[in-house]
N, C-alpha and C positions, 0 to 999 in steps of 0.2 A: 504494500500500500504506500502512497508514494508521501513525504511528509505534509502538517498542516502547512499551509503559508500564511504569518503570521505578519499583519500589515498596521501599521503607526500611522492610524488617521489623521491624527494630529500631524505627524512630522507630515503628511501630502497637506494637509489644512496650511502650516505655513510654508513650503511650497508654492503652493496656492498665493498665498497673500503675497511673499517674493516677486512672484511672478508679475502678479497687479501693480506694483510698486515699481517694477523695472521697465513694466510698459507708459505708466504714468511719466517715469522721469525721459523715457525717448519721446514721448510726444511733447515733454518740457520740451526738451533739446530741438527736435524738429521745428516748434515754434521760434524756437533763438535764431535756427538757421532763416527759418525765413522773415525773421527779420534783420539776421546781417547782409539780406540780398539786397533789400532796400536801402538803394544807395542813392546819391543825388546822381543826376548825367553825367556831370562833372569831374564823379570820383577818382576818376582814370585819366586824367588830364585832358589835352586836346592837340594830341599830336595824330594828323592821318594817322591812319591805317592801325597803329602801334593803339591808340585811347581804344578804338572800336573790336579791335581784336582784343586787348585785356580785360571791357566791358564782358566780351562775347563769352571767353574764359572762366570770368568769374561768375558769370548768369548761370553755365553748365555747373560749376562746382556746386552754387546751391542750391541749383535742381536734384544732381546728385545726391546731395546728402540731405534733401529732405525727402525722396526715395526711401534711401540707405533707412533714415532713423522712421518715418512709416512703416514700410517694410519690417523691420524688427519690432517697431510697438505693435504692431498686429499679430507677428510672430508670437510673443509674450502675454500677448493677450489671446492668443489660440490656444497659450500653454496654460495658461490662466484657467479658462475653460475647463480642457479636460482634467487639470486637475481637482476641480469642481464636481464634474460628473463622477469620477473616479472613487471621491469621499464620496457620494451620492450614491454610488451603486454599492460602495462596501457597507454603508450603513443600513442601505434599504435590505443585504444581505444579511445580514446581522439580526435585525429585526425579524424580518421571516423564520431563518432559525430560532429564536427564539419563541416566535409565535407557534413556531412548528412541534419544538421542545412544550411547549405549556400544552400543546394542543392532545398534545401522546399521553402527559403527567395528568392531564382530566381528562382520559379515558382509560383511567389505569385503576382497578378498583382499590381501595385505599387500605 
């Protein structure tokens, strides 16, 4: 018989909350980026070709990295989830066994 598996609801519970907390602080950060993109026109000086090209540059960077850090807060927040479901389903397991145990113990004559 293969052994029980014995699971720390709790340790998945804060997990869980980890999780929430780390996606909170990438959608902080995602909001920083897009607001380091907001720059005046001017930022980049006004030299042809040289201002419009490091404008262009730096437009990609914070589109990238506010990908980058969406992408991951979603990430985190997927993980979030299952770890949610995962307490969800251990407990509702639990529960049944236990309903299942009472259920045998009142049909047992005393």
């Amino acid at each position: 018989m293969p052994p029980d598996i014995e699971v720390d609801v709790q340790a998945v519970r804060r997990l869980e909350t980890t999780a929430k907390q780390v996606a909170s602080s990438l959608a902080a950060l995602e909001g920083q980026i897009v607001s380091a993109g907001d720059v005046p026109s001017d930022a980049f000086g006004h030299l042809p070709f040289a201002s419009d090209l490091l404008r262009e540059k730096y437009a990609e960077q914070v589109t990238g990295g506010k990908e980058l850090f969406g992408s991951a807060n979603a990430a985190f927040g997927r993980v979030a989830g299952a770890l949610a479901d995962t307490v969800e389903a251990y407990e509702r397991n639990e529960q049944d066994l236990d309903d299942g145990f009472k259920a045998i113990q009142s049909g047992l004559p005393g």
